[in-house]
C-alpha positions as a printed Julia matrix, in Angstrom:
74×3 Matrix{Float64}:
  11.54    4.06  -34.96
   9.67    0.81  -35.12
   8.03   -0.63  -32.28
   7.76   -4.06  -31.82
   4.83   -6.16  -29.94
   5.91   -9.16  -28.43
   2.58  -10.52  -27.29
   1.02  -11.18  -30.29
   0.59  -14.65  -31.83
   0.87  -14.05  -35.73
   3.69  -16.46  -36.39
   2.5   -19.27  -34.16
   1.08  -21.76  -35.42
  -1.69  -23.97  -33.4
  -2.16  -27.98  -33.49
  -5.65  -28.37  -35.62
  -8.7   -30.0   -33.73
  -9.95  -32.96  -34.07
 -12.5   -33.52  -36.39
 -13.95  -36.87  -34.7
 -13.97  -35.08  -31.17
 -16.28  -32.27  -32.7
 -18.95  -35.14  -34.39
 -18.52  -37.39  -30.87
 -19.65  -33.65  -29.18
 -22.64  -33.09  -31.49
 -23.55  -37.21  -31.74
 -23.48  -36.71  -27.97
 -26.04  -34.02  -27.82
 -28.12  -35.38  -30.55
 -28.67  -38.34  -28.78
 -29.85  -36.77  -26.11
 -32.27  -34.85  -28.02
 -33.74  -36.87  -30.62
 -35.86  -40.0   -29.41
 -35.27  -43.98  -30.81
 -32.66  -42.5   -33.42
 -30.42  -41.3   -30.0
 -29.8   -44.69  -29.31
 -27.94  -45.05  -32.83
 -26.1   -41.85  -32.65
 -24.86  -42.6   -29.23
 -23.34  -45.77  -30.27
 -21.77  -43.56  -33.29
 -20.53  -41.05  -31.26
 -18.86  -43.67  -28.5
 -16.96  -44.8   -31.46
 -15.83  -41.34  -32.84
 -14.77  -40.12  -29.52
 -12.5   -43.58  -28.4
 -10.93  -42.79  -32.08
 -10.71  -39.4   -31.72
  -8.96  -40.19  -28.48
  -6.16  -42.27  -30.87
  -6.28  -39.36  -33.23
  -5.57  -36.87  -30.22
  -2.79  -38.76  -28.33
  -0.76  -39.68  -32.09
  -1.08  -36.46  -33.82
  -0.94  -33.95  -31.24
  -3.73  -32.54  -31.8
  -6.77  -30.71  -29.91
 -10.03  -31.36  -29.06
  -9.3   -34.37  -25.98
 -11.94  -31.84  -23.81
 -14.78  -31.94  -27.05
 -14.12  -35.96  -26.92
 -14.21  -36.14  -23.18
 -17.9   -34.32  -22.81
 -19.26  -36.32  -26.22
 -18.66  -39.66  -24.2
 -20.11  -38.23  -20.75
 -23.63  -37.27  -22.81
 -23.72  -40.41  -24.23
């Protein structure tokens, strides 16, 4: 007798997350944090999340929310 689970998610596989959404995130809250140097890591992370929004829309992949909140702490 073998009993099968139909809610698990073993074989799925999941769209990988952007890499320049998670620096724009953390440039976003280091800029915040540190003094002078924020003003250089904001401009930084501004870049990484509008390519990170290029990234997300042509490879399908996750992350658009981490990009979203690293431009709205900039």
């Amino acid at each position: 007798m073998t009993t099968e689970n139909n809610n698990n998610d073993y074989g799925k596989t999941q769209n990988p997350t952007s890499g320049k959404a998670i620096a724009s995130l953390v440039l976003g809250i280091l800029s915040l944090v540190i003094p002078y140097v924020g003003l250089i890591l904001g401009i930084i992370g501004i870049v990484l999340a509008k390519k990170a929004f290029y990234e997300i829309a042509q490879l399908n992949y996750n992350g658009k929310g981490m990009a979203i909140a690293g431009l709205q702490l900039v």
